[in-house]
C-alpha positions in Angstrom: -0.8 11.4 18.5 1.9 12.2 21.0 4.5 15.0 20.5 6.3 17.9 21.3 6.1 19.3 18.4 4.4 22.9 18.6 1.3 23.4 16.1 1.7 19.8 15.3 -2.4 18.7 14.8 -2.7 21.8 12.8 -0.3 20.9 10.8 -0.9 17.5 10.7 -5.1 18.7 9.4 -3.2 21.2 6.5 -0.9 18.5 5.2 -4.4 16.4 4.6 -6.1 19.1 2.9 -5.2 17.6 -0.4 -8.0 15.0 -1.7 -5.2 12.5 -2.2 -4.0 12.7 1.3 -7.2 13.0 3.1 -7.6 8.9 4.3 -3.8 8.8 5.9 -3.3 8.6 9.6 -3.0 11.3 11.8 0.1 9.3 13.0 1.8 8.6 9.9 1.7 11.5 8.5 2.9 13.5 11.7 5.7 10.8 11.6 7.0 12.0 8.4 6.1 15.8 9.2 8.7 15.5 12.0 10.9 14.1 10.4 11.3 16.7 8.1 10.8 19.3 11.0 14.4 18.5 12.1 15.8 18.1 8.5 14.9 21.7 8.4 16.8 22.4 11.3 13.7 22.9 13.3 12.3 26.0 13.0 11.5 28.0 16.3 7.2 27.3 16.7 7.1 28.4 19.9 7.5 32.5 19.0 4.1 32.4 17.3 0.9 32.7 19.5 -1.5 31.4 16.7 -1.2 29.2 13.7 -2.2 31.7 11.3 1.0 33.0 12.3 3.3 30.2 11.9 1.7 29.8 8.6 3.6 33.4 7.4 7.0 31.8 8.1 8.7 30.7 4.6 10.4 27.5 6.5 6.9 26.4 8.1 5.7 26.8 4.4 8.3 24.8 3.3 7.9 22.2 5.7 4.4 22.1 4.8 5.1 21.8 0.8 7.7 18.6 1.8 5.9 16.9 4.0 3.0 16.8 1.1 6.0 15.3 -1.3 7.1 12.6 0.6 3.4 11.7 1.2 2.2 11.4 -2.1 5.5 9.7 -3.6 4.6 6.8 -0.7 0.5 7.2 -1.3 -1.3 10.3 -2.5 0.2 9.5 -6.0 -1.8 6.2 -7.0 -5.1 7.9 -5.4 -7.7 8.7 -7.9 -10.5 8.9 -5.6 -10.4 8.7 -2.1 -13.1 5.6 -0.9 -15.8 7.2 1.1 -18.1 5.4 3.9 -20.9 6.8 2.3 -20.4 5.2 -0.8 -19.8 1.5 0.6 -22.9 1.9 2.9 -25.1 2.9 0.9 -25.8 -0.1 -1.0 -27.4 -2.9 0.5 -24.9 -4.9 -2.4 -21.7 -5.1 -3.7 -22.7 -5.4 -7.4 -19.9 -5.8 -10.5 -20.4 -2.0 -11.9 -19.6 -1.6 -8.1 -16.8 -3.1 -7.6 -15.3 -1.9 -10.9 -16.0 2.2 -10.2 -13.8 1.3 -6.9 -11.0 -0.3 -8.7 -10.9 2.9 -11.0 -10.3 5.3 -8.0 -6.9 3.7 -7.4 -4.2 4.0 -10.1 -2.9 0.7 -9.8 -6.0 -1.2 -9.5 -7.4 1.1 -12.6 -4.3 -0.2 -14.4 -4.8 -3.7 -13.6 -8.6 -3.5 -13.9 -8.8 -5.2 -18.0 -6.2 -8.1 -16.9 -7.3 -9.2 -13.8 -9.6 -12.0 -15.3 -6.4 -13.1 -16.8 -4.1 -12.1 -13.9 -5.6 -14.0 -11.6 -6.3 -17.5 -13.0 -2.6 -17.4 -14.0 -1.2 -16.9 -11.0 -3.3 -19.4 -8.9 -2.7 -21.8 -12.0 1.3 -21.3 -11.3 1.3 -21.0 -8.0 -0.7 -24.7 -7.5 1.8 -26.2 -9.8 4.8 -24.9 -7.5 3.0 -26.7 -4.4 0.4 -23.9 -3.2 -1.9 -26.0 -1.0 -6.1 -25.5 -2.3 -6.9 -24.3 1.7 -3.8 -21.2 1.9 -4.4 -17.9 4.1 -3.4 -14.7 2.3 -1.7 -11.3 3.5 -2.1 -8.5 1.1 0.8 -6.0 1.5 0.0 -2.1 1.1 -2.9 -3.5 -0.6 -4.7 -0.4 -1.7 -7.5 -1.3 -3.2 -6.7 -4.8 -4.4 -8.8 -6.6 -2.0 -12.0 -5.4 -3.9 -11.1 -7.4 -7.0 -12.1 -10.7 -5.1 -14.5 -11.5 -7.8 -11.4 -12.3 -10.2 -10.0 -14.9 -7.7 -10.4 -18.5 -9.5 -10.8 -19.8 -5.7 -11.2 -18.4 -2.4 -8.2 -18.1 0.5 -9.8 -19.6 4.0 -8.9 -16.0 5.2 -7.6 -12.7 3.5 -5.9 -10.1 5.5 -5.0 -6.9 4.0 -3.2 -3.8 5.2 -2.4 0.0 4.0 -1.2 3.0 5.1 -5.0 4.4 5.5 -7.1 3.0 8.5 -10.3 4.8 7.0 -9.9 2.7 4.1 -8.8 -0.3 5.8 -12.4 0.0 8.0 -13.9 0.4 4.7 -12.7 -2.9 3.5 -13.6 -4.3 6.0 -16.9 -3.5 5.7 -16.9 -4.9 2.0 -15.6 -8.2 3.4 -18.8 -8.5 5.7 -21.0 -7.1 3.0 -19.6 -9.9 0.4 -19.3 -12.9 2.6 -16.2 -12.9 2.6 -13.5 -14.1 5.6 -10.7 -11.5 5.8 -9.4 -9.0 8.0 -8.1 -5.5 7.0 -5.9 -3.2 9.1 -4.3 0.4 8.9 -0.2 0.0 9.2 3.0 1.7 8.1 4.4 -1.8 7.4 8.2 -0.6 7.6 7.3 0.2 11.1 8.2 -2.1 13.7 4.6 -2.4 15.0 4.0 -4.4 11.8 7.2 -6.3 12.3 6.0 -7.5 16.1 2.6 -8.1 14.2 4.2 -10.7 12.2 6.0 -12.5 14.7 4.4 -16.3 15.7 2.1 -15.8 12.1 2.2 -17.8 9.0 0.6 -17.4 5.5 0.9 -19.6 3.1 0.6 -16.1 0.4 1.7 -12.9 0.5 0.9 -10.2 -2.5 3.0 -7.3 -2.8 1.4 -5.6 -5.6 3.9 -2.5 -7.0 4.5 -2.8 -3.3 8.2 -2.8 -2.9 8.9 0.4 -5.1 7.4 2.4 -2.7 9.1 0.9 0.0 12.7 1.7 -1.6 11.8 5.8 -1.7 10.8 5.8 1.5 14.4 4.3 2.5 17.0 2.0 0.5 17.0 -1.8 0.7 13.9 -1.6 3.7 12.4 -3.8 0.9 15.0 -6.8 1.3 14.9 -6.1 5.0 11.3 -6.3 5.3 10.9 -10.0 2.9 13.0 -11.5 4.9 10.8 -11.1 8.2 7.9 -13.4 6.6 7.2 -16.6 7.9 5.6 -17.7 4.7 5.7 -20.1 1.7 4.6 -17.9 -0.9 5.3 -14.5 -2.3 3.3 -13.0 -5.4 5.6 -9.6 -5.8 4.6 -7.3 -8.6 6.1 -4.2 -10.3 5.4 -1.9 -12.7 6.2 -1.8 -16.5 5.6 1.9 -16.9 5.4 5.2 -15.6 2.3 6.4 -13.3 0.3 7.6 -15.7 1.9 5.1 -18.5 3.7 7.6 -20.3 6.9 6.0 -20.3 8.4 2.3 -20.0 10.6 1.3 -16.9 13.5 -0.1 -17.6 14.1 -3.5 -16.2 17.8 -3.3 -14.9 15.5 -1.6 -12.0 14.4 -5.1 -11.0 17.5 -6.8 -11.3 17.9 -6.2 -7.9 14.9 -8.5 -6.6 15.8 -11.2 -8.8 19.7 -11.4 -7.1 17.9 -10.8 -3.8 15.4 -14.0 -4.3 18.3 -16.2 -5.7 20.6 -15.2 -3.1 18.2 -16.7 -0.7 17.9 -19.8 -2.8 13.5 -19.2 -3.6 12.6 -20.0 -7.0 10.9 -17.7 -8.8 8.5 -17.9 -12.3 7.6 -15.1 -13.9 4.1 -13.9 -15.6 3.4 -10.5 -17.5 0.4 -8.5 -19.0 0.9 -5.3 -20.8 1.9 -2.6 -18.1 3.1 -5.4 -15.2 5.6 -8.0 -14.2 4.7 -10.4 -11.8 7.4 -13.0 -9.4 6.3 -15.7 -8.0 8.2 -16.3 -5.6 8.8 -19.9 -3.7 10.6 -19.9 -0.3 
């Protein structure tokens, strides 16, 4: 974690103080923390001889308080429950009640958690009529905790690769994947970085979920979304967004997608929809 930044690991450890925030990167969240440094005109670091002197300042307060926003608008918001090492080592197997108290920690997941014996059998249904092949490798996109609802999949990918903003919880999917058999890779990114984008070149999946993926994307910066698709080398993509509000207080209107659908035709990829009660899901040909 390389910077110039004065009191920058200090406040890089007070920023993850908060349970949601706790599993992020050092690294991406000190990305985001100077960011906002210089937004706030940076404020002089170097006059204070400790940290518990910095803290006093009303600026370093506020740069504190921002940082936290941006964070959990990107993440901290759809955490529940952080995953803890403990709890996936502890067990000598990954049982259903499991797997299920897992998929409760994240909001989305939680959400998701009654359809996904209908979710998934749909899409794979669809997606094999539309040509996917019965052998197809799969890239989960900010994946959260999607990959532990493997038990819903009708069949198997011949290898599952996931990545999120959190390489704690990235490890600790990976550790599920041994436990359960299963061939897949999981991997800690900020996939609007251009690490992931060099990742991707020279690699092709034949399936790519974006599960309320491309929302998220869009706060963090405007149309990164369409710039990001467009990078794949791949002949499917599953993209899903939300019907209602975190928390599903209220219903999103769906002029907010309207936006994907003239992105996919202006690219000429078909696209089929399927929906349960609180999500939308494209599939999306290339």
């Amino acid at each position: 974690m390389e910077t110039t930044l004065t009191f920058a690991n200090e406040l890089v450890q007070t920023i993850k103080q908060k349970p949601e925030l706790l599993a992020l990167d050092d690294s991406f969240v000190l990305a985001h923390l100077e960011k906002n440094y210089l937004f706030l005109g940076s404020p002089d670091l170097k006059k204070y001889s400790s940290f518990k002197q910095c803290l006093r300042n009303k600026r370093i307060k506020e740069l504190i308080s921002l940082t936290r926003k941006n964070l959990r608008t990107v993440y901290g918001l759809f955490i529940k429950q952080s995953l803890s090492e403990k709890s996936i080592n502890s067990i000598s197997s990954i049982n259903d009640s499991f797997i299920d108290l897992i998929l409760q920690n994240h909001r989305s997941t939680d959400e998701r958690l009654e359809f996904y014996p209908i979710i998934y059998p749909m899409l794979f249904d669809e997606l094999k009529k539309m040509g996917l092949p019965d052998e197809f490798t799969l890239l989960d996109v900010a994946s959260g905790y999607n990959p532990f609802a493997y038990k819903f999949f009708p069949r198997a990918p011949k290898k599952y690769f996931a990545c999120d903003l959190s390489t704690k919880e990235m490890d600790l999917i990976n550790v599920f994947f041994k436990n359960s058999n299963i061939v897949g890779q999981s991997f800690g990114i900020d996939v609007l970085s251009d690490e992931f984008s060099n990742w991707l070149l020279n690699k092709h999946f034949d399936l790519v979920f974006f599960f309320k993926a491309l929302d998220s994307f869009e706060q963090v910066r405007r149309h990164a979304s369409k710039k990001l698709l467009v990078k794949f080398d791949a002949s499917f993509f599953v993209v899903s967004f939300s019907l209602v509000s975190i928390g599903g207080n209220n219903s999103i209107n769906s002029s907010k997608r309207i936006w994907f659908e003239r992105f996919c035709e202006s690219n000429g990829w078909e696209i089929k929809t399927l929906q349960v009660p609180n999500e939308i899901f494209y599939l999306v040909k290339l």
